[in-house]
KEKEBA-59686 format. One record per residue (C-alpha): residue in one letter; x, y, z. Coordinates in nm, 4 decimals. Example, Ala and Ser with C-alpha at 12.3 -4.5 7.8 and 13.67 -1.06 7.14 Angstrom:
! residues 2
  nuvex         x         y         z
      A    1.2300   -0.4500    0.7800
      S    1.3670   -0.1060    0.7140
***
This chain:
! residues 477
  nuvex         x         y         z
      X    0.0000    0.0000    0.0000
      X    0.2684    0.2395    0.0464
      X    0.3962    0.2325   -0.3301
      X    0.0478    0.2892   -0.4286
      X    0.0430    0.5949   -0.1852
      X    0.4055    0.7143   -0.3771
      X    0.2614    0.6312   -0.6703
      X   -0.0759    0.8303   -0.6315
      X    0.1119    1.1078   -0.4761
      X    0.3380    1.1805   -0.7941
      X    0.0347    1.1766   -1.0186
      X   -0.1134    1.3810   -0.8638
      X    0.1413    1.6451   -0.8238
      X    0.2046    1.6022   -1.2358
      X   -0.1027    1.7238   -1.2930
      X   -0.0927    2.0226   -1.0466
      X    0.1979    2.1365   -1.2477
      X    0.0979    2.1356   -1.6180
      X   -0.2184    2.3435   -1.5080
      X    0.0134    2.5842   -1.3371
      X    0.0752    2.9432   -1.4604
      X    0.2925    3.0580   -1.1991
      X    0.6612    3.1966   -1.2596
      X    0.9424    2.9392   -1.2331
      X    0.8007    2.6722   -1.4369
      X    1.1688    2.5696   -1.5993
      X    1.3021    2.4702   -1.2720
      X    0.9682    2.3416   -1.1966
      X    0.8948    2.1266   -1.5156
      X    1.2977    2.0046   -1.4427
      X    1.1712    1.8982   -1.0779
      X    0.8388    1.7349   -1.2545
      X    1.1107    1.5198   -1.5330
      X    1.2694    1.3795   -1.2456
      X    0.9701    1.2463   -1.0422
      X    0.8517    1.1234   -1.4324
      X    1.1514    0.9063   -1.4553
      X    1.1122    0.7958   -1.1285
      X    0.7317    0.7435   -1.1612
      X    0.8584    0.5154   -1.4554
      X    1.0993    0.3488   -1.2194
      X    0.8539    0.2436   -0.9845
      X    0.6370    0.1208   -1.2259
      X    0.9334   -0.0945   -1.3770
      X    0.9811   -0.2321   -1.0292
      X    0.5983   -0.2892   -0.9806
      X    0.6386   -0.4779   -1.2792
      X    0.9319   -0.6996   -1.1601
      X    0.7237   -0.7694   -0.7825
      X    0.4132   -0.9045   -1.0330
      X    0.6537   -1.1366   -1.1352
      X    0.8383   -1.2219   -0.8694
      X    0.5146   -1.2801   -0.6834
      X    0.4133   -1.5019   -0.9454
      X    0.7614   -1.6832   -0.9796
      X    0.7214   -1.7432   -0.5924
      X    0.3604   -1.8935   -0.6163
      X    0.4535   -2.1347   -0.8619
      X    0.7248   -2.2544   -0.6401
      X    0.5059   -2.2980   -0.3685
      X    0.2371   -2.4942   -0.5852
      X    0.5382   -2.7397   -0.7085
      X    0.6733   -2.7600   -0.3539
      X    0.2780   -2.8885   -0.2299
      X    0.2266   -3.0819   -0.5438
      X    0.5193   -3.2783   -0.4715
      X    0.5108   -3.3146   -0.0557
      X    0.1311   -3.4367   -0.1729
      X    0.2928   -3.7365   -0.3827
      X    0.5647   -3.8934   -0.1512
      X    0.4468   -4.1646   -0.0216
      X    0.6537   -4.1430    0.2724
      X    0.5451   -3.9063    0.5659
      X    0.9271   -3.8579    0.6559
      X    0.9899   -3.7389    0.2962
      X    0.6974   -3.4785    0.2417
      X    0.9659   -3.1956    0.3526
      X    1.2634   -3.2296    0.1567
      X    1.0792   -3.3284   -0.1474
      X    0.8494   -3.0364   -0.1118
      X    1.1413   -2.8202   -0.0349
      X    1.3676   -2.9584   -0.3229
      X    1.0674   -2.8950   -0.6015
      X    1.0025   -2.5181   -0.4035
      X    1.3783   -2.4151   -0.4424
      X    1.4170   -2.5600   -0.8253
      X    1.0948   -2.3592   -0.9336
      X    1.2734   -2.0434   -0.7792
      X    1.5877   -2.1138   -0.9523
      X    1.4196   -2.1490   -1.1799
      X    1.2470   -1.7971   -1.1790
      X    1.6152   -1.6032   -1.2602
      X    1.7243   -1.5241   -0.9122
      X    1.4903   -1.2440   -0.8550
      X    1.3913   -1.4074   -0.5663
      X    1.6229   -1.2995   -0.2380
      X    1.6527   -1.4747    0.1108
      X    1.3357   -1.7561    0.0461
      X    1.1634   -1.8887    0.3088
      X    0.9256   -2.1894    0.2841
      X    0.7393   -2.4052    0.5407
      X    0.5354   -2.7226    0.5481
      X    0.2667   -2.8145    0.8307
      X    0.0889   -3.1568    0.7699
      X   -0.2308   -3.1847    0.9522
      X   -0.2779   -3.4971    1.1971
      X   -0.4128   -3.7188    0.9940
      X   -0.1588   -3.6155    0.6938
      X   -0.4506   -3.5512    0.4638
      X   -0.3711   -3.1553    0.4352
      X   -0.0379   -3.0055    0.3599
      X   -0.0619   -2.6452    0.4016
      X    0.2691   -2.4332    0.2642
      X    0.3722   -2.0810    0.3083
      X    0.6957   -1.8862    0.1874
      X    0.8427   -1.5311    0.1913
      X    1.0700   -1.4097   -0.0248
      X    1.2662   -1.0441   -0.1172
      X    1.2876   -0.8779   -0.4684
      X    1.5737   -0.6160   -0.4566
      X    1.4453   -0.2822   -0.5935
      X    1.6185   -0.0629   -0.8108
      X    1.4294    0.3155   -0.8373
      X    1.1830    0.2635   -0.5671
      X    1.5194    0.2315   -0.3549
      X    1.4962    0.6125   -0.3763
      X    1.1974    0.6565   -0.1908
      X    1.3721    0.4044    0.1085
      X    1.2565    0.0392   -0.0742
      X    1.5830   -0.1158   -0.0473
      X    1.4367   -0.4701   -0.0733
      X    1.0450   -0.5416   -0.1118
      X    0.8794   -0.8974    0.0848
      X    0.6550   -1.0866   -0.1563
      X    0.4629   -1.3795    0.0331
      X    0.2463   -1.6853   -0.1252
      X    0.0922   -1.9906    0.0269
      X   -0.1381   -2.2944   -0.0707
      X   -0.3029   -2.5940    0.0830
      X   -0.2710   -2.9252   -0.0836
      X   -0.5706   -3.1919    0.0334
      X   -0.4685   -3.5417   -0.0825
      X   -0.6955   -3.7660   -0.1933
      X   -0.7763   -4.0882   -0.1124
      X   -0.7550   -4.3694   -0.3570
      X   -0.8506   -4.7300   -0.3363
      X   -0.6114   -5.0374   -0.3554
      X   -0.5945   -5.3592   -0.4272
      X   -0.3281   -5.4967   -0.2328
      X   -0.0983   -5.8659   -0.2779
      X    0.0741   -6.0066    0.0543
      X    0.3226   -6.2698   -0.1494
      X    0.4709   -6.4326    0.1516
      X    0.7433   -6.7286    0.1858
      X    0.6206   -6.9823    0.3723
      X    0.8818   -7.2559    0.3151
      X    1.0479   -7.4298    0.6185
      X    1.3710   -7.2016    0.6451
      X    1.1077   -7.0026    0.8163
      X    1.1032   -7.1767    1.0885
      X    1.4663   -7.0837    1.2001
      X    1.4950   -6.7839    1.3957
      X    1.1960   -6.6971    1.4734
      X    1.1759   -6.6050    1.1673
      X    0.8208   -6.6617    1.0767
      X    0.6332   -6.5290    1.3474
      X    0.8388   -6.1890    1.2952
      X    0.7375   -6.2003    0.9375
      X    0.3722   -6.2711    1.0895
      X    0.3542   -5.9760    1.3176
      X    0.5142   -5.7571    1.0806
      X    0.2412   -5.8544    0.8219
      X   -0.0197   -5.7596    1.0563
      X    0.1197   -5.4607    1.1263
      X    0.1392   -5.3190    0.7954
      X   -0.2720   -5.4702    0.7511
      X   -0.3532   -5.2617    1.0606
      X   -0.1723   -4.9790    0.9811
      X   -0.3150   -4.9055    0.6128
      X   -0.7007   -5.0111    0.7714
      X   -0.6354   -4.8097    1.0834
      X   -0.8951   -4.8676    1.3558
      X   -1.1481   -4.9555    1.0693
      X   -1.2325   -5.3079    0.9585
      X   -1.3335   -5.2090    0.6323
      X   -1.1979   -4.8915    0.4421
      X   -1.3665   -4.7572    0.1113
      X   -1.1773   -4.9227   -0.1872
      X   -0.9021   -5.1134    0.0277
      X   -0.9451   -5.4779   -0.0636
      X   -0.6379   -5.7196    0.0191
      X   -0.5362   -6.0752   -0.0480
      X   -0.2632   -6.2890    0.1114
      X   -0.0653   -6.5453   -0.1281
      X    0.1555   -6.8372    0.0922
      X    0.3938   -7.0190   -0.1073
      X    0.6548   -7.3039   -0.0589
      X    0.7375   -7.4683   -0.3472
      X    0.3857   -7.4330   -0.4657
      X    0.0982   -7.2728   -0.4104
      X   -0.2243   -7.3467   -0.2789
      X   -0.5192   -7.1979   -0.4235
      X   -0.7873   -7.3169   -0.2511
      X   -0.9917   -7.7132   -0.2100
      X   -1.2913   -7.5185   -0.3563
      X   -1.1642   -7.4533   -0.6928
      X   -1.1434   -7.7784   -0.8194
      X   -1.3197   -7.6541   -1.1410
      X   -0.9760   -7.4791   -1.2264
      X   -0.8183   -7.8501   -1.3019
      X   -0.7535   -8.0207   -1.5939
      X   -0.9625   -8.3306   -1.6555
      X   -0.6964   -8.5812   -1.4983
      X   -0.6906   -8.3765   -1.2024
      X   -1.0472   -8.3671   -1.1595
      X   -0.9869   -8.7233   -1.2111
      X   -0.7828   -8.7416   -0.9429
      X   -0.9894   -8.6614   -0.7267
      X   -1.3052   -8.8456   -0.8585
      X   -1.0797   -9.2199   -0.8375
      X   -0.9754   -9.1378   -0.4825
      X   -0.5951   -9.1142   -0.5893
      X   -0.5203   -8.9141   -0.2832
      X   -0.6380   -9.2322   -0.0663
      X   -0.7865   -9.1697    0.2579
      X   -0.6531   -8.7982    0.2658
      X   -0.8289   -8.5130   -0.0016
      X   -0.6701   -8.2622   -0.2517
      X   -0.5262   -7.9812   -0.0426
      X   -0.5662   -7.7103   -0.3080
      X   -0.2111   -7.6818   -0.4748
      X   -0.1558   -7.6812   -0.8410
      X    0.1638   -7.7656   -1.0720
      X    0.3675   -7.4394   -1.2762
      X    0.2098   -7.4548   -1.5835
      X    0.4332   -7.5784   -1.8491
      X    0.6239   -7.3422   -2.1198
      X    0.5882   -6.9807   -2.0767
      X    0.2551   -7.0398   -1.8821
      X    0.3933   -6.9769   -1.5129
      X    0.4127   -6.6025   -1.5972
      X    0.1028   -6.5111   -1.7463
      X   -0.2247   -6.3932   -1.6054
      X   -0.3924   -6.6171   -1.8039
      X   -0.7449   -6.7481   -1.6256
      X   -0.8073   -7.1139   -1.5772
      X   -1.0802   -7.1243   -1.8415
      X   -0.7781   -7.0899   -2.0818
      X   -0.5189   -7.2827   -1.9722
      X   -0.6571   -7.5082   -1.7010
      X   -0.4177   -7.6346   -1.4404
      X   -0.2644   -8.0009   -1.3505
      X   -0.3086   -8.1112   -1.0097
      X    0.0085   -8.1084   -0.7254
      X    0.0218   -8.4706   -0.6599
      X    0.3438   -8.5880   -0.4422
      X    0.3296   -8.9375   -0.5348
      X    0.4643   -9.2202   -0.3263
      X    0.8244   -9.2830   -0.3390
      X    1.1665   -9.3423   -0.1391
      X    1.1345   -8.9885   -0.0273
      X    0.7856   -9.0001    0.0476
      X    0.6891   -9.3365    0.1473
      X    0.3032   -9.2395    0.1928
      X    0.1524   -9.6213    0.0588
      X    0.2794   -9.9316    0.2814
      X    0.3276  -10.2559    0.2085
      X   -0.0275  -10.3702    0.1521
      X   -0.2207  -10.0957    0.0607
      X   -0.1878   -9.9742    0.4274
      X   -0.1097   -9.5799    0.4373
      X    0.0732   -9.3227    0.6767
      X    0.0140   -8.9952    0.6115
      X    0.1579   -8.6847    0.8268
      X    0.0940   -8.4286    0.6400
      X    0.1008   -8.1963    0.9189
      X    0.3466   -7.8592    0.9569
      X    0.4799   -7.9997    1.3051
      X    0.6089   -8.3175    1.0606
      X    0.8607   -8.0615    0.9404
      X    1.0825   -8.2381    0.6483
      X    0.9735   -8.6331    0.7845
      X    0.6293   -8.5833    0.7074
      X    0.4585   -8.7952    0.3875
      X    0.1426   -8.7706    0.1808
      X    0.0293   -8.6493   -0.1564
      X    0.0028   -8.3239   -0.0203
      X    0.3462   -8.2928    0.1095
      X    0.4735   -7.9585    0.0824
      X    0.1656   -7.7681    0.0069
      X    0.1084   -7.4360    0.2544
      X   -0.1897   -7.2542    0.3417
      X   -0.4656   -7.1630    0.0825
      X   -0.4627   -6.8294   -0.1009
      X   -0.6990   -6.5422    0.0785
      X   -0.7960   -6.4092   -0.2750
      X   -0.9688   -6.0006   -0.2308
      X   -1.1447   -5.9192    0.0592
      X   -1.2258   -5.6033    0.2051
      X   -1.2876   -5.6773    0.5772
      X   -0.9401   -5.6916    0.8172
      X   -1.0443   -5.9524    1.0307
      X   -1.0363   -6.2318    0.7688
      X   -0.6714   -6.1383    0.6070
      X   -0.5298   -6.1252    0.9578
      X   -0.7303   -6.4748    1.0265
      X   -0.5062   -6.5618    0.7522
      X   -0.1920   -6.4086    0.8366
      X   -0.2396   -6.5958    1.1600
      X   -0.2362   -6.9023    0.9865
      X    0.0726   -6.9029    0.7887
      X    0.3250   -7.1991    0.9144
      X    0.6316   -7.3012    0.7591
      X    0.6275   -7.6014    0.5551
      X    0.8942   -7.8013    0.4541
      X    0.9901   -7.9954    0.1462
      X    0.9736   -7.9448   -0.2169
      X    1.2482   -7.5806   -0.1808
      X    1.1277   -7.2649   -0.2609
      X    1.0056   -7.0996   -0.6249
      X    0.9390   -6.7230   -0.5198
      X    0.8129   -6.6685   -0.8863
      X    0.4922   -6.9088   -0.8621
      X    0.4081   -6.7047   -0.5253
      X    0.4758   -6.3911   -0.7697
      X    0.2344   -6.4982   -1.0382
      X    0.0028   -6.6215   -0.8027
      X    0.0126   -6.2606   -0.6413
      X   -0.0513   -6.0753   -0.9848
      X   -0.3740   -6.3725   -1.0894
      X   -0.5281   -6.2132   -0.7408
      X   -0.4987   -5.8607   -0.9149
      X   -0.5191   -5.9327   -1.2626
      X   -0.8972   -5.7877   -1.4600
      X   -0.8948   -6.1089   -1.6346
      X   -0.9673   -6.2895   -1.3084
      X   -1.2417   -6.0846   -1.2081
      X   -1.5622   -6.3038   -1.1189
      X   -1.3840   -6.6216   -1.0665
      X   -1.2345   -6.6092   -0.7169
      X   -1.5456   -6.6453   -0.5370
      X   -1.6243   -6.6237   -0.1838
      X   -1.5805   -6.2920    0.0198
      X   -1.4504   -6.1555   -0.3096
      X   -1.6685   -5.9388   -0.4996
      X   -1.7454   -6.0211   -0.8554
      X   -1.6520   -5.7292   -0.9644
      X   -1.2485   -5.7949   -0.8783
      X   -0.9854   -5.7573   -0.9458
      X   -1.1129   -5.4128   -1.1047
      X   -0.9233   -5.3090   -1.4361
      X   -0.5893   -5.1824   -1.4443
      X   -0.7600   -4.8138   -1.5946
      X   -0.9770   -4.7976   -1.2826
      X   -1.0059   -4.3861   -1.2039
      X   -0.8429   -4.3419   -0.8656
      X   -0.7280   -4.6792   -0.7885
      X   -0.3673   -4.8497   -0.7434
      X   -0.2592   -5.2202   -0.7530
      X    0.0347   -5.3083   -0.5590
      X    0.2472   -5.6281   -0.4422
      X    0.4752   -5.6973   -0.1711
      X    0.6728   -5.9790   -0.1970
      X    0.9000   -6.1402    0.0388
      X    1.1737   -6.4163    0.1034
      X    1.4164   -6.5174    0.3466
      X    1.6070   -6.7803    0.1357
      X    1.6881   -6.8466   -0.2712
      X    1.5228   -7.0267   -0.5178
      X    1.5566   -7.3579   -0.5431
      X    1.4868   -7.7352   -0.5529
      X    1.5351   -7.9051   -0.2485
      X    1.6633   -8.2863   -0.2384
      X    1.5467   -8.4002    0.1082
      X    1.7248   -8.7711    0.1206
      X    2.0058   -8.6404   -0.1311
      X    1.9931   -8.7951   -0.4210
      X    1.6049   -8.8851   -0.3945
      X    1.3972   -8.9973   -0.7554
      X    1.5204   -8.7772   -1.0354
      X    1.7382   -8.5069   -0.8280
      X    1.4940   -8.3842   -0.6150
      X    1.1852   -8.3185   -0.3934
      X    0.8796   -8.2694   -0.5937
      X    0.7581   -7.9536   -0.6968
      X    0.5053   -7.7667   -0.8674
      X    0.7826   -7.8023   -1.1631
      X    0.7571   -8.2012   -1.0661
      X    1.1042   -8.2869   -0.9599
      X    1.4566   -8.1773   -1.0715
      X    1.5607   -8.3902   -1.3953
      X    1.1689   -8.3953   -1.4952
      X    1.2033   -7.9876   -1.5334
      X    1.5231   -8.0661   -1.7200
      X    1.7957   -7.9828   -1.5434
      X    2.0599   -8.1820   -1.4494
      X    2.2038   -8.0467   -1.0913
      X    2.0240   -7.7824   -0.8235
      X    2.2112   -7.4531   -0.9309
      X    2.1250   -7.4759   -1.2881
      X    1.7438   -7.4932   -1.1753
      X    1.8075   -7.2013   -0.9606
      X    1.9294   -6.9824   -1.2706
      X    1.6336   -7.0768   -1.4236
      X    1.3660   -6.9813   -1.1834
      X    1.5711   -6.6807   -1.1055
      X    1.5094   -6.5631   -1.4992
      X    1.1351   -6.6745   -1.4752
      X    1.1112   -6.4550   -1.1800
      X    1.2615   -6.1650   -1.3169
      X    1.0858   -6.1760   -1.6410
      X    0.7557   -6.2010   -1.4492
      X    0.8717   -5.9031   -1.2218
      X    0.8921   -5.7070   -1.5598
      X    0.5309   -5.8478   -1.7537
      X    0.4107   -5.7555   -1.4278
      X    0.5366   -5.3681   -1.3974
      X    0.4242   -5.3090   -1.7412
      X    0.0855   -5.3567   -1.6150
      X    0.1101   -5.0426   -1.4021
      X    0.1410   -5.2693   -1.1227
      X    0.3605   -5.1661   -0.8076
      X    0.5776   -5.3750   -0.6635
      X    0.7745   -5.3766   -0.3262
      X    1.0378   -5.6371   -0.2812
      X    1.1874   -5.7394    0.0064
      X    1.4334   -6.0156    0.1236
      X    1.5569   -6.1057    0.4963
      X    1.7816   -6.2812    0.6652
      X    2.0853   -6.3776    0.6242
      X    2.0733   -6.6528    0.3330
      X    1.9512   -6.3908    0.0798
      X    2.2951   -6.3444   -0.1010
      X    2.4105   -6.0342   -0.3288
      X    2.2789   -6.2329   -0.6089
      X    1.9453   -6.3015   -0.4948
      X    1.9273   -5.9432   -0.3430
      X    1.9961   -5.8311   -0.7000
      X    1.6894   -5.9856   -0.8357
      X    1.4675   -5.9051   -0.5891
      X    1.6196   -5.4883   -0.6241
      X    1.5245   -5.5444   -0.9891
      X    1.2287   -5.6685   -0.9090
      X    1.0597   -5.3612   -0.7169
      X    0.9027   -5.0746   -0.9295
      X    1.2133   -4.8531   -0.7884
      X    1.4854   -4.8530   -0.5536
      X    1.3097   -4.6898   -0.2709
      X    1.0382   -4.9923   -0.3212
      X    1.3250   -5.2577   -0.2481
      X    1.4052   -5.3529    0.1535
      X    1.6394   -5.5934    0.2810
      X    1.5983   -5.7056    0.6252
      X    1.9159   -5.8761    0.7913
      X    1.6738   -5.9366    1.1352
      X    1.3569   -5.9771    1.3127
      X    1.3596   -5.6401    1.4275
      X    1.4937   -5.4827    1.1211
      X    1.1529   -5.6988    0.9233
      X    0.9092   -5.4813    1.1485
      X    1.0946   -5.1356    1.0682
      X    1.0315   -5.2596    0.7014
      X    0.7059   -5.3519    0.6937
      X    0.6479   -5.0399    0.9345
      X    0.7761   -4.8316    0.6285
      X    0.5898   -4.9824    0.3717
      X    0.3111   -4.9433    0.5610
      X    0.2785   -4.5862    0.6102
      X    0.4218   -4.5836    0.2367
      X    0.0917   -4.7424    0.1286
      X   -0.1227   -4.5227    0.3455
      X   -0.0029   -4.2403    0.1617
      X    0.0152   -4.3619   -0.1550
      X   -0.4026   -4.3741   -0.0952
      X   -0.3627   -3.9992   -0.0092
      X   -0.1609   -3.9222   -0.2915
      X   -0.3151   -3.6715   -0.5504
***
């Protein structure tokens, strides 16, 4: 207000003058040039506080847009701070002495920003404006956007060292309670939880998914006086990393059939059967080495962390961290929607265009991939497997079937991305070497998506992290 007052003033006195008739008008209309040029000066500066005023907003509008998207609470500062001081770089350095703050509200839903900056003058330094302060501010409310979310956990019997899988358990539930807060069902949050081992389970129920020997299988009482658990064999060729539904490429049954390494059928038709976790690598039956069932959608907590409850480790068969993978991205994929059943909605997995909505994996393991030979040097160079066993898959020894399921993985990690699909990777422990930490880095959709986890404790920071990583990625605009 006090430029316009200057500004008012010498307009006013200009036109006092050019209606004057009184002597003295050279040294008069000399004193009126001046206060011209210097009328023109302030208007130049007014000109350059417009623009510095604008220069300043759009920082502050790229410093909220970009606090808005982190999905880390921790990093809303410095990334709204780096984008504020590269838009006023960015402005010329007209901009002097720039001040810019960042309050998020409690529930970190509103970011409001406000900065103060200085624009040198250059005439209107005559009349004592040395430097001018320009100010700005916005508030950015983030929104909240659904999610379909994919719990790919490990499940295989290194687990059971170390404590290892109740800390995985506890951290799981952890991250479920943290993104559903204190509610049991949030708008748009829907969740499933895929167990693997060497397989993976997909449920009794789905029978219908089987090829006709499997079904047949079942019908002839192969399985004797136990029943099909629910696990299914890799499908052959390129098939293990698709998204393709059952109705196209059904799938063969997991049958662990009796043998020296799995001596389910006595001597007489007699059987003995343990196909219980607590059995641990002596136990025998068809089923032998199949986990827990897949939790396919569901929007209610209570049932995931039911299910999170009742992960075990199993042993047997080794681990293939890719089937658990695929298995993760069938719960997601639009081309499954209507045919999980149950609690989940037959209108999921929603498409991947869906307005507002993100689909995101986490997958985890504490070990590499591999085939596991139980009695060392059992039938055909391994334990069975969803790939049937070793020399059947066609390898001839356990590290070249390890190369290959590492390259299955990682071309399913990128079919998967290219979907628009987010994935955080994470291994722990201490068997995960360089290599295997190397695929599972390459895996996740960036670097900041990838965790490793040397401990127990250090599992619950990460899962902690992702956590509140998801809950704002809901909130992000």
């Amino acid at each position: 207000m006090g430029v316009l007052r200057h500004l008012a003033g010498l307009s006013g006195r200009a036109a006092a003058f050019w209606h004057s008739t009184s002597g003295g008008t050279l040294p008069l209309a000399a004193g009126m040039m001046l206060s011209l040029v210097g009328f023109a000066g302030v208007a130049l500066d007014g000109a350059r506080l417009i623009y510095a005023k604008d220069v300043l907003q759009r920082a502050v509008d790229a410093g909220g847009l970009a606090a808005g998207h982190a999905l880390d609470v921790d990093d809303m500062d410095a990334d709204g701070h780096d984008f504020f001081n590269a838009n006023v770089a960015a402005g010329g350095g007209i901009l002097r002495n720039t001040n810019m703050n960042i309050v998020i509200s409690d529930d970190d839903r509103v970011l409001t920003l406000t900065a103060t900056a200085q624009v040198e003058s250059t005439f209107m330094s005559v009349f004592g404006f040395e430097a001018i302060t320009v100010s700005a501010s916005t508030e950015v409310t983030r929104e909240t956007r659904g999610m379909e979310l994919a719990l790919v956990m490990d499940n295989t019997g290194s687990m059971r060292s170390g404590g290892k899988i109740t800390a995985m358990k506890d951290a799981a539930r952890s991250l479920v309670n943290n993104i559903y807060g204190e509610e049991e069902v949030n708008p748009n949050l829907w969740v499933s939880l895929i167990p693997y081992t060497a397989a993976v389970n997909v449920g009794a129920g789905r029978s219908a998914w089987l090829d006709s020997d499997g079904q047949d299988a079942i019908d002839d009482g192969d399985f004797g006086p136990t029943v099909w658990k629910g696990c299914v064999e890799a499908r052959d060729g390129t098939g293990d990393r698709t998204d393709d539904p059952p109705a196209d490429d059904p799938f063969s049954i997991y049958f662990y059939a009796d043998a020296s390494d799995n001596d389910w059928i006595q001597s007489g038709g007699s059987y003995d059967i343990d196909e219980a976790n607590g059995a641990q690598n002596d136990g025998t039956g068809p089923n032998l080495g199949c986990g827990p069932a897949i939790t396919p959608l569901t929007a209610a907590k209570g049932p995931v962390i039911a299910a999170i409850d009742e992960m075990l480790p199993w042993h047997r068969g080794g681990t293939t961290s890719n089937l658990g993978l695929v298995w993760g991205w069938r719960t997601l994929s639009p081309r499954w929607q209507g045919l999980w059943g149950g609690g989940t909605p037959s209108e999921l997995p929603l498409s991947y265009d869906e307005p507002f909505m993100d689909k995101v994996i986490v997958v985890l393991t504490d070990g590499q991939n591999q085939f596991y030979d139980h009695n060392g040097g059992g039938p055909q160079g391994s334990d069975y497997t969803a790939y049937d066993r070793l020399n059947v898959f066609g390898y001839a020894t356990l590290d070249q079937a390890r190369a290959e399921i590492d390259n299955r993985f990682a071309a399913l990690c990128t079919t998967i991305k290219q979907t628009g699909i987010k994935i955080f990777a994470i291994t722990f422990g201490s068997t995960p070497n360089a290599s295997t930490q190397s695929l599972y880095r390459t895996c996740a959709s960036n670097t900041g998506f990838y965790f490793h986890a040397p401990s127990n404790d250090e599992l619950q920071t990460v899962f902690d992290t992702i956590g509140r990583q998801l809950s704002n990625l809901r909130l992000s605009q």
